[in-house]
MARTOR-301624 format. One record per residue (C-alpha): residue number from 0; residue in one letter; x, y, z. Coordinates in nm, 3 decimals, always signed. Layout:
N
+-----+----+---------+---------+---------+
!   i ! aa !       x !       y !       z !
+-----+----+---------+---------+---------+
! NUM !  A !       X !       Y !       Z !
...
+-----+----+---------+---------+---------+
***
This chain:
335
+-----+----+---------+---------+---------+
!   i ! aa !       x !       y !       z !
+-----+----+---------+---------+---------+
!   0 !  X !  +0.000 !  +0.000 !  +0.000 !
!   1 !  X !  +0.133 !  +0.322 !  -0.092 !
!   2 !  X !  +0.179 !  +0.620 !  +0.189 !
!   3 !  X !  -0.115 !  +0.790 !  +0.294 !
!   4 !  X !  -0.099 !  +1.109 !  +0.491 !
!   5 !  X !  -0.353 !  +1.303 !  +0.669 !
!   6 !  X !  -0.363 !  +1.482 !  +0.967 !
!   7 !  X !  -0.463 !  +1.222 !  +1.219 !
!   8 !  X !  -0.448 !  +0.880 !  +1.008 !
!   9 !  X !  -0.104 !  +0.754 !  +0.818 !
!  10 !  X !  -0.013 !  +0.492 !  +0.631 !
!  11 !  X !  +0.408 !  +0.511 !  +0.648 !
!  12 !  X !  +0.670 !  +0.282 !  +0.589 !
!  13 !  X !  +0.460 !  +0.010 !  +0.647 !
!  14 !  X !  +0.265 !  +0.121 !  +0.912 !
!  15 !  X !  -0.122 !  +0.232 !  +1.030 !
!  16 !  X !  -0.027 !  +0.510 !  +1.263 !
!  17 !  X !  -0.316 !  +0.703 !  +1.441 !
!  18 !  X !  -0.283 !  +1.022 !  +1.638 !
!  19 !  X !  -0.451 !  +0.982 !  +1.961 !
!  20 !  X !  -0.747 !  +1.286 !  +1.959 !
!  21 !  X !  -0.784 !  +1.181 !  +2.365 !
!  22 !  X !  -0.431 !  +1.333 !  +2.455 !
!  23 !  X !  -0.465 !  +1.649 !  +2.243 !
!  24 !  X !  -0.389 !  +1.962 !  +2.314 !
!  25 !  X !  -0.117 !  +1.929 !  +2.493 !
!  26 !  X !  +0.027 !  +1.566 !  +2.391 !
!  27 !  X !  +0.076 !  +1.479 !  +2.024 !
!  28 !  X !  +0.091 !  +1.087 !  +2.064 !
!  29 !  X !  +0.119 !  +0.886 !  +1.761 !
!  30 !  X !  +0.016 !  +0.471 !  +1.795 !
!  31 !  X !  +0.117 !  +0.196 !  +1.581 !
!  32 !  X !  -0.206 !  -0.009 !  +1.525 !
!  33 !  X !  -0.162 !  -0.370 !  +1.353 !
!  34 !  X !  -0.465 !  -0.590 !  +1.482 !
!  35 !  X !  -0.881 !  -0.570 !  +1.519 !
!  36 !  X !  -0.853 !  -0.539 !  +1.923 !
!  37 !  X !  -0.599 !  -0.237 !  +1.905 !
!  38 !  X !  -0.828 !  -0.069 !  +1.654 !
!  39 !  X !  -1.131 !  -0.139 !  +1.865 !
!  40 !  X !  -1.021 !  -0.010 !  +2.154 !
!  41 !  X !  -0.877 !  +0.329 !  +1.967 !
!  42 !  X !  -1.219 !  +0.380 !  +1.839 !
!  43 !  X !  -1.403 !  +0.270 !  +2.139 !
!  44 !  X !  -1.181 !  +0.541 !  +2.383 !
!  45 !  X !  -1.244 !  +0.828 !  +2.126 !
!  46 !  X !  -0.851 !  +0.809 !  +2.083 !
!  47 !  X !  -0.988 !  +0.777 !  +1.667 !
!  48 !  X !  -1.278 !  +0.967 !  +1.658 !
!  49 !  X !  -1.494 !  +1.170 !  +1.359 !
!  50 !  X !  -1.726 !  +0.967 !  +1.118 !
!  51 !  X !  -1.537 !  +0.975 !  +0.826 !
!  52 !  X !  -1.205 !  +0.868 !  +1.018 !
!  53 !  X !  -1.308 !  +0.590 !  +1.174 !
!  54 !  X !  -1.435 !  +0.431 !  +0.851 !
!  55 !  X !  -1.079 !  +0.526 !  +0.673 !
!  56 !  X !  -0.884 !  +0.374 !  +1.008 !
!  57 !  X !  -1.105 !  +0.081 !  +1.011 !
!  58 !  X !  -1.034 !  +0.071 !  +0.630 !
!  59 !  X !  -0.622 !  +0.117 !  +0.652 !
!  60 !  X !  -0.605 !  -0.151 !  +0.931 !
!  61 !  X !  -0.807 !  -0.440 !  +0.730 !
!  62 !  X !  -0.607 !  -0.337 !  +0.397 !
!  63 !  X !  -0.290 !  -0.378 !  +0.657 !
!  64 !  X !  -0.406 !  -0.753 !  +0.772 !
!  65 !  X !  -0.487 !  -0.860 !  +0.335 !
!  66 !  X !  -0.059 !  -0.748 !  +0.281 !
!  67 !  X !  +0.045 !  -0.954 !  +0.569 !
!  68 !  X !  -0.129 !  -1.223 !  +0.428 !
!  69 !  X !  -0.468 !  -1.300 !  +0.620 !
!  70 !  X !  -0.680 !  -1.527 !  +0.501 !
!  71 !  X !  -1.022 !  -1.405 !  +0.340 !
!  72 !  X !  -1.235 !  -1.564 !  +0.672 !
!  73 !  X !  -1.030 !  -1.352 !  +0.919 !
!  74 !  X !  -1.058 !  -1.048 !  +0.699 !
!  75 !  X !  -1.450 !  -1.083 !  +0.738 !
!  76 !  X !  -1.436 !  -1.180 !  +1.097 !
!  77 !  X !  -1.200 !  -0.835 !  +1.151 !
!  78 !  X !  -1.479 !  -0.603 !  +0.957 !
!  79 !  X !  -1.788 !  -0.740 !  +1.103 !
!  80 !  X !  -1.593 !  -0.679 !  +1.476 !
!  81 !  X !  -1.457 !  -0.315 !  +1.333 !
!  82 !  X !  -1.797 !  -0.235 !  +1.176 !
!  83 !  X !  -1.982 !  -0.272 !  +1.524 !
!  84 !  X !  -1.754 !  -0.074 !  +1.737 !
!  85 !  X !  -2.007 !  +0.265 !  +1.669 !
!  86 !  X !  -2.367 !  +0.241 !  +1.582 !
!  87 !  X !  -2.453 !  +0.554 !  +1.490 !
!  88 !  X !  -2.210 !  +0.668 !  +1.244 !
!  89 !  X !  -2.289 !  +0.559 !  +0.912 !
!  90 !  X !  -1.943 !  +0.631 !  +0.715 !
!  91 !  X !  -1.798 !  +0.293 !  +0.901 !
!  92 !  X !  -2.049 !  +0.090 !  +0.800 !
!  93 !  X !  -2.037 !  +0.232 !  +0.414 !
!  94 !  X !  -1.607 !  +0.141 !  +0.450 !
!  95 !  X !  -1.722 !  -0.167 !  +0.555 !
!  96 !  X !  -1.952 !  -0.296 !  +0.322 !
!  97 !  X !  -1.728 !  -0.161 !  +0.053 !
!  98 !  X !  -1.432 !  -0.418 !  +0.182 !
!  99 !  X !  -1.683 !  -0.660 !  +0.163 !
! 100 !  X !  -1.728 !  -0.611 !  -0.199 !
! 101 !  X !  -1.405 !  -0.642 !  -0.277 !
! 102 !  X !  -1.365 !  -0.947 !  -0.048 !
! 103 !  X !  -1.534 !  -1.115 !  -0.319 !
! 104 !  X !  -1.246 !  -1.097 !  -0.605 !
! 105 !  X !  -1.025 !  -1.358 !  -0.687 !
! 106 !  X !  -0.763 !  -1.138 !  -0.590 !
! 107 !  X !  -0.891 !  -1.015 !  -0.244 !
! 108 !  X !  -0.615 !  -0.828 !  -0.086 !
! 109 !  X !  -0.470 !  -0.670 !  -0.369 !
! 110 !  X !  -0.876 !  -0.529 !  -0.455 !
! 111 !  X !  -0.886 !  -0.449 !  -0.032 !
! 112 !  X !  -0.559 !  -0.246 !  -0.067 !
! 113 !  X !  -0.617 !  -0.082 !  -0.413 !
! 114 !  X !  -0.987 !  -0.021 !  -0.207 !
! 115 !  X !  -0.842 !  +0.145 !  +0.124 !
! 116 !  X !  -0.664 !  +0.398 !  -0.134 !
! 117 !  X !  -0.930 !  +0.480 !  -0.311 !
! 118 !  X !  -1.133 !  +0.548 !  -0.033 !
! 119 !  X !  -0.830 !  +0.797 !  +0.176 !
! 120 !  X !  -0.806 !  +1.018 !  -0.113 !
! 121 !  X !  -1.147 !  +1.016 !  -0.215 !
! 122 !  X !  -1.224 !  +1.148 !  +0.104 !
! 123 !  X !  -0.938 !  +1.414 !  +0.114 !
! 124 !  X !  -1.072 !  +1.539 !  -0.264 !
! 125 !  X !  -1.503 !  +1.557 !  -0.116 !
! 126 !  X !  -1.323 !  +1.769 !  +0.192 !
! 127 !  X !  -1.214 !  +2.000 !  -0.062 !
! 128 !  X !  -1.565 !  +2.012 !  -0.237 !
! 129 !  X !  -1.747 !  +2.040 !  +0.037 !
! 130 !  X !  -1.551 !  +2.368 !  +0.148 !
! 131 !  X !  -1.585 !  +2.486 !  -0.221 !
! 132 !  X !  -1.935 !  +2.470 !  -0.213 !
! 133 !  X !  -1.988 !  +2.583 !  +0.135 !
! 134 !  X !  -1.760 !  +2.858 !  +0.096 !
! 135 !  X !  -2.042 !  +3.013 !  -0.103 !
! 136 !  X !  -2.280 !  +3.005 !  +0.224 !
! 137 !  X !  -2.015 !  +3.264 !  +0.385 !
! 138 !  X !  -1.964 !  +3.631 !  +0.381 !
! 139 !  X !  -1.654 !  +3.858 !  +0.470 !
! 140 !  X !  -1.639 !  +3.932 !  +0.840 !
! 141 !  X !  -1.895 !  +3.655 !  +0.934 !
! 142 !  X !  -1.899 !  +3.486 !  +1.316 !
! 143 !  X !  -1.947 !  +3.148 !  +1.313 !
! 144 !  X !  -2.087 !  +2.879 !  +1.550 !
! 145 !  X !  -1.942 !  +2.557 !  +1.559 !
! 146 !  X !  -2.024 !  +2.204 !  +1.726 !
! 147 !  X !  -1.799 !  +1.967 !  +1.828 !
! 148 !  X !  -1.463 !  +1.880 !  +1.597 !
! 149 !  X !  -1.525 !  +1.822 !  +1.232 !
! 150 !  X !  -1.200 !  +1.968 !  +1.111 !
! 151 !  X !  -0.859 !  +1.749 !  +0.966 !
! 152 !  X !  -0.800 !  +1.605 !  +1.279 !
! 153 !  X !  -1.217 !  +1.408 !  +1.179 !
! 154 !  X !  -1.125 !  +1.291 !  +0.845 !
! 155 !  X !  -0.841 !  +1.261 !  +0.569 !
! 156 !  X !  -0.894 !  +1.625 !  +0.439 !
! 157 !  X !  -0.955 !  +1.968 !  +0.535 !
! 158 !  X !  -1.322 !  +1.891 !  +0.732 !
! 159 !  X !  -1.625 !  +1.886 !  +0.675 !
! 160 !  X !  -1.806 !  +2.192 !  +0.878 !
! 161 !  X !  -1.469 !  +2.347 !  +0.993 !
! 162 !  X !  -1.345 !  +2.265 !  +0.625 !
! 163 !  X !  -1.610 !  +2.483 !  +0.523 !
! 164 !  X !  -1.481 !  +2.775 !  +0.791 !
! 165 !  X !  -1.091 !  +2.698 !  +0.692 !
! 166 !  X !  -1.180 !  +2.745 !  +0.328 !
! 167 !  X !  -1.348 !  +3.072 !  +0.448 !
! 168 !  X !  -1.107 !  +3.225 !  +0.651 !
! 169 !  X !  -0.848 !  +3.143 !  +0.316 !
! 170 !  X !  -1.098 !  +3.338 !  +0.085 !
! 171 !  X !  -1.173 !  +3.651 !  +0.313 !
! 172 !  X !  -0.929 !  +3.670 !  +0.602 !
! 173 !  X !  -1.158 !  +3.790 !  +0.864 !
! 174 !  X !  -1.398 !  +3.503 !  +0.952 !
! 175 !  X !  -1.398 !  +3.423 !  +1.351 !
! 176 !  X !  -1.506 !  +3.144 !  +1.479 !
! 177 !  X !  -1.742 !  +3.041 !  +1.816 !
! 178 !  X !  -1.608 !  +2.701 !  +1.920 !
! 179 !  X !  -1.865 !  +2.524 !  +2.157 !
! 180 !  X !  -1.672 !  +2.352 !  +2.420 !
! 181 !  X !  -1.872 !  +2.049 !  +2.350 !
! 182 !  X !  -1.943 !  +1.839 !  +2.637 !
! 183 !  X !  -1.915 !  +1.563 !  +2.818 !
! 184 !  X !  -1.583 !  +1.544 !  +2.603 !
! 185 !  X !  -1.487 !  +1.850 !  +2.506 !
! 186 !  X !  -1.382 !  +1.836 !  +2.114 !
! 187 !  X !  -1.465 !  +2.135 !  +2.054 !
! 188 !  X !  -1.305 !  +2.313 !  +2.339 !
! 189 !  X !  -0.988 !  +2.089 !  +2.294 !
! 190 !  X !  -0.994 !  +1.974 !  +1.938 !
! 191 !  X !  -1.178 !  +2.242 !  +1.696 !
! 192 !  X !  -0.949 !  +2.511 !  +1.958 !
! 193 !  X !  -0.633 !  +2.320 !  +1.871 !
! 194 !  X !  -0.720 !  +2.317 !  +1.467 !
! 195 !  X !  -0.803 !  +2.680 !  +1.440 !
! 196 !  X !  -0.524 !  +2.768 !  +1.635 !
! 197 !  X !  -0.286 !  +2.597 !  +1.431 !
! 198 !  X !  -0.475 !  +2.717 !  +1.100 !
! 199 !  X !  -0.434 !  +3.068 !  +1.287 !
! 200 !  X !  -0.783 !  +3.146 !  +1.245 !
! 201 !  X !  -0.978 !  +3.376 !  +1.517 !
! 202 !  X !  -1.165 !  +3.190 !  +1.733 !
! 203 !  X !  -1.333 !  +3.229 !  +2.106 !
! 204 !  X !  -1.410 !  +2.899 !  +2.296 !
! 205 !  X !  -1.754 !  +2.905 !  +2.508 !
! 206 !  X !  -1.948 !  +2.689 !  +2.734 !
! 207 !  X !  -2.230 !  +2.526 !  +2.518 !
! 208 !  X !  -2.468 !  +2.679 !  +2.761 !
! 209 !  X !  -2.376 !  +3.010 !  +2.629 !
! 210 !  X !  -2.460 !  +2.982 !  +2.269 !
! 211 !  X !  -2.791 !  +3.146 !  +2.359 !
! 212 !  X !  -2.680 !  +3.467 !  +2.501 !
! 213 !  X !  -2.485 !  +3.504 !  +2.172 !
! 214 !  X !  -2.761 !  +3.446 !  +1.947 !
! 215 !  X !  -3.003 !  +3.721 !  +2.171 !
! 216 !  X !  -2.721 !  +3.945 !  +2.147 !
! 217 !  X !  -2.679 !  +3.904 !  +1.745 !
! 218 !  X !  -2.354 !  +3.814 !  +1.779 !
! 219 !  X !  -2.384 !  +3.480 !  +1.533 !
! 220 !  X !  -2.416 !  +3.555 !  +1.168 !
! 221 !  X !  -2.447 !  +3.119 !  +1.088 !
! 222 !  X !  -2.417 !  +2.803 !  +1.227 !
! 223 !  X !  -2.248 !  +2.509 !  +1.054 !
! 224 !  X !  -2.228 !  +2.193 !  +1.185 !
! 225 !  X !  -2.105 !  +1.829 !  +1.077 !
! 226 !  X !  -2.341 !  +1.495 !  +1.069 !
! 227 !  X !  -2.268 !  +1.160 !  +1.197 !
! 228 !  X !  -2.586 !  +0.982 !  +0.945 !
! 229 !  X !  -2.853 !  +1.180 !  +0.761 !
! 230 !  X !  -3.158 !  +1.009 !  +0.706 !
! 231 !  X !  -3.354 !  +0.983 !  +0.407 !
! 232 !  X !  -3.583 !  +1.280 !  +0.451 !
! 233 !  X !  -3.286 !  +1.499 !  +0.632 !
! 234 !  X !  -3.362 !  +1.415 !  +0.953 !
! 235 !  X !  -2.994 !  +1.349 !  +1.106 !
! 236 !  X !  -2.756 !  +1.255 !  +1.445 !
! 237 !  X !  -2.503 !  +1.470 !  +1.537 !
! 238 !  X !  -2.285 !  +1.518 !  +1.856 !
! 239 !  X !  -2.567 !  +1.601 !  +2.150 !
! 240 !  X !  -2.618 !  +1.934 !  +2.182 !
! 241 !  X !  -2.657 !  +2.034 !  +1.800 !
! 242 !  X !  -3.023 !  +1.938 !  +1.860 !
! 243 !  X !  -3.011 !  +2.269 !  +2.074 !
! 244 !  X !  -2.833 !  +2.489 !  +1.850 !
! 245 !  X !  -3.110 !  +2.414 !  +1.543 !
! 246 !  X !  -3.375 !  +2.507 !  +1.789 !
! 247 !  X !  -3.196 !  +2.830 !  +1.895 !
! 248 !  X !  -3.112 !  +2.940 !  +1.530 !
! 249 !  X !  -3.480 !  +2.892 !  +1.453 !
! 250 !  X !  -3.554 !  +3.112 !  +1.692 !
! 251 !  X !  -3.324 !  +3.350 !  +1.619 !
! 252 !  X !  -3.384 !  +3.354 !  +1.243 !
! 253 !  X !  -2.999 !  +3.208 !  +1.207 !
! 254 !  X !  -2.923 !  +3.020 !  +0.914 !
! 255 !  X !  -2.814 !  +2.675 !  +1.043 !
! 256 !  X !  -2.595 !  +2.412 !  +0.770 !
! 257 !  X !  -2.549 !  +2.060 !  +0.789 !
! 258 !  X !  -2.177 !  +1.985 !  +0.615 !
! 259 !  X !  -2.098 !  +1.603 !  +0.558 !
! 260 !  X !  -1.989 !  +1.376 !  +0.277 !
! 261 !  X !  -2.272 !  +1.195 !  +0.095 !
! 262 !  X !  -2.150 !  +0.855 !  +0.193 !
! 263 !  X !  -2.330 !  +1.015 !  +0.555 !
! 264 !  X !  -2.634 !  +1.030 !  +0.370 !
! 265 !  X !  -2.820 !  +0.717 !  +0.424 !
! 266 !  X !  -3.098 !  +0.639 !  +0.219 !
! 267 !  X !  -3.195 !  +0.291 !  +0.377 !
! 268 !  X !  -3.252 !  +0.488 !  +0.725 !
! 269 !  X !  -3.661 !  +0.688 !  +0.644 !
! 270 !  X !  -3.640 !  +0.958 !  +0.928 !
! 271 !  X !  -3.407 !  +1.025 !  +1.269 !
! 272 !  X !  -3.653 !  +0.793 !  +1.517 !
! 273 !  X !  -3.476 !  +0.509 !  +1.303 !
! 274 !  X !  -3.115 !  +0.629 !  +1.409 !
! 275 !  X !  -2.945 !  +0.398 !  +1.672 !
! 276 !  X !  -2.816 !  +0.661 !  +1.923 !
! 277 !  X !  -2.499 !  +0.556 !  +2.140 !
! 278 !  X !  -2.478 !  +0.523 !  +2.490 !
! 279 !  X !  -2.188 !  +0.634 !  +2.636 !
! 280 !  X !  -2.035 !  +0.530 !  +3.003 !
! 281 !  X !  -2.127 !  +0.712 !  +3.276 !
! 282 !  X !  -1.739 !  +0.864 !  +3.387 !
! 283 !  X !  -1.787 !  +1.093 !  +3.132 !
! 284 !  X !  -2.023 !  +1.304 !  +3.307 !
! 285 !  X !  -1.922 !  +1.272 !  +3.651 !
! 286 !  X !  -1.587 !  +1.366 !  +3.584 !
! 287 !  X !  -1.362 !  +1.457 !  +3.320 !
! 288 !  X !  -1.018 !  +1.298 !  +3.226 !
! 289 !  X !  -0.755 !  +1.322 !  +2.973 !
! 290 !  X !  -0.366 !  +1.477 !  +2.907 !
! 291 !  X !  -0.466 !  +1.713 !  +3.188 !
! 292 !  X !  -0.567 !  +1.436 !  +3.459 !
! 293 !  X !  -0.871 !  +1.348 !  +3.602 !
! 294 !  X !  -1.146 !  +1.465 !  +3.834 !
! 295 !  X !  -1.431 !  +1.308 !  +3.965 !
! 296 !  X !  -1.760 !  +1.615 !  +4.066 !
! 297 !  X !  -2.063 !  +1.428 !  +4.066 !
! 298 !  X !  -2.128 !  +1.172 !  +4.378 !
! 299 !  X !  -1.979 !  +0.855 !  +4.375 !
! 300 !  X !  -2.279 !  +0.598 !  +4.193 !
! 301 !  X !  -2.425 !  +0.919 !  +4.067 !
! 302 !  X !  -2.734 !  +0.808 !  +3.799 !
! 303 !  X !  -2.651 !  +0.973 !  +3.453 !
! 304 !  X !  -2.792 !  +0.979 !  +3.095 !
! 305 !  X !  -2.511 !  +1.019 !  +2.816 !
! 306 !  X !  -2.600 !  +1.006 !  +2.478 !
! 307 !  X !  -2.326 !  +1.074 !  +2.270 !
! 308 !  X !  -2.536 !  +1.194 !  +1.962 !
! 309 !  X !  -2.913 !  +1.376 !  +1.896 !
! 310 !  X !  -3.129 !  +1.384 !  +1.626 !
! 311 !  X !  -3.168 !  +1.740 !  +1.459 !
! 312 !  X !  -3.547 !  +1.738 !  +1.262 !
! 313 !  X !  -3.470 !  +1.818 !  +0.899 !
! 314 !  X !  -3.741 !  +2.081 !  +0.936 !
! 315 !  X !  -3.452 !  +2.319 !  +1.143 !
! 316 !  X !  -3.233 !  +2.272 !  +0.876 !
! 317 !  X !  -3.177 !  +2.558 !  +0.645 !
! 318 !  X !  -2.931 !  +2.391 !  +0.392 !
! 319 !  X !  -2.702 !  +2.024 !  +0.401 !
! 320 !  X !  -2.346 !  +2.107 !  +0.205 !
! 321 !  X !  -2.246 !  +1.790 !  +0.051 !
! 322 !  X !  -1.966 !  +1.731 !  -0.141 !
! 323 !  X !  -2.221 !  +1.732 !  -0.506 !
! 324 !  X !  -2.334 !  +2.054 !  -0.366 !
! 325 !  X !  -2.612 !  +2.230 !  -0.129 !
! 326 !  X !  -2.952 !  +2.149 !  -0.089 !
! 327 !  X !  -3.248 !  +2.351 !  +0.021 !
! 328 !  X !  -3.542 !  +2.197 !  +0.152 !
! 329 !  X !  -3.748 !  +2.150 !  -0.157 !
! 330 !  X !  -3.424 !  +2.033 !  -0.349 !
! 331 !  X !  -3.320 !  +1.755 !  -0.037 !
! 332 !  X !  -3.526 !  +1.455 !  -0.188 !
! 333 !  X !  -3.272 !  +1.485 !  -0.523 !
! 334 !  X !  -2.994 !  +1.383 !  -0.326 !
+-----+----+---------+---------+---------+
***
């Protein structure tokens, strides 16, 4: 397999190396991944996070196992364990049906590897389409509102959402951006911070709570946000909490974007009620951990509720930026 490069998610001198997104800001830590259980647990522990990344990690690891020779059984048994580490995502499952396809030729792993190629720099050429078509949503000067991390660091590109913003800040030079903090786990506040910094774009980090107050005091000109799966009638999950900001921006009159690939689009899934949501464990609201240590608030056997995704109603959405272009409400069903 040749080398594949992106900003979280390598393929190098042999290798699938994967940055770990739990440690950042303030440790860059790179792992060597060569088996299904490493993998797991990378995706599992939001160490690999962002839909479109963990179907392209997924993807570079089973490509990985076809060189060193496995056989075409343990190549299935690896993606039906990969493919159910994350329900609610549909990119993985899209990866993984695609390696299943080409599971199916005589000459499996050499179809798997020219596959897990295809797939990185497809993905790195829709980032850039995406922010060429979204770029068209923006104006000089404009604040921004952002949810959670959908930047490099979520995919093999520039982003999806945030790709949208960099391509933005490129073209006019005066975008700034509102970064949610993003709880329980804080990717925005640690991961969407970290990108803009480095891309040296303005940006002011805030307690989800506050996106309100900002909105009363006119003080967000749009809201773009990434998806996880978008249903067939544009119903789709996101990270929890973007449920919140669609109702706000309605309120508000704000115009409020959905940014994601198409494989995200699934057509099989009629409306949001048929999205599996993920549970998450319960540590992650009681406490926080990470690079910067732990700390434990609530009580100890404290009862808590931790859905790591909502479901936005496509009727809150003003406009889904896909990498074929942006859709409107009457224009959604020609997707």
């Amino acid at each position: 397999m040749k080398e594949l490069i992106g900003a979280s998610l390598k393929y190098q001198a042999g290798k699938v190396q994967v940055l770990d997104q739990y440690l950042l800001p303030h440790q860059e830590v790179w792992h060597h991944c060569q088996d299904v259980v490493s993998m797991q647990n990378l995706i599992n522990k939001l160490q690999v996070r962002g839909a479109p990344l963990i179907g392209l990690a997924a993807t570079l690891l089973v490509a990985y196992l076809a060189e060193q020779g496995a056989a075409r059984e343990e190549l299935n048994e690896a993606i039906d364990a990969l493919e159910a580490t994350r329900p609610t995502a549909v990119n993985l499952k899209h990866c993984m049906d695609c390696l299943r396809q080409a599971l199916q030729q005589h000459d499996f792993a050499g179809a798997i590897v020219q596959l897990a190629e295809q797939l990185f720099e497809e993905d790195v050429a829709l980032c850039q389409r995406i922010g060429e078509h979204g770029v068209s949503l923006v104006e000089a000067a404009d604040n921004i509102l952002t949810h959670c991390n959908t930047g490099a660091l979520a995919t093999a590109g520039i982003g999806t959402a945030l790709g949208v913003i960099y391509t933005a800040a490129q073209k006019f030079g005066d975008i700034h951006v509102w970064v949610d903090e993003t709880r329980p786990l804080l990717q925005g506040g640690r991961l969407t911070a970290y990108e803009l910094k480095r891309w040296q774009i303005p940006y002011t980090l805030l307690c989800d709570s506050m996106a309100a107050s900002l909105m009363a005091a006119g003080k967000v000109d749009k809201i773009f946000v990434g998806a996880d799966r978008i249903a067939a009638n544009g119903d789709f999950a996101n990270k929890v909490g973007t449920y919140n900001l669609a109702v706000l921006a309605q309120y508000h009159g704000i115009p409020f974007y959905v940014v994601a690939p198409k494989t995200t689009f699934d057509a099989k899934c009629i409306h949001g009620g048929d999205i599996e949501i993920e549970l998450r464990c319960t540590s992650e609201v009681t406490g926080v951990s990470g690079s910067f240590g732990e700390c434990q608030w609530a009580p100890d056997n404290a009862p808590v509720f931790n859905p790591a995704f909502d479901v936005t109603p496509a009727s809150l959405v003003t406009a889904w930026v896909f990498d074929s272009g942006i859709y409107y409400q009457p224009e959604f069903s020609a997707v």
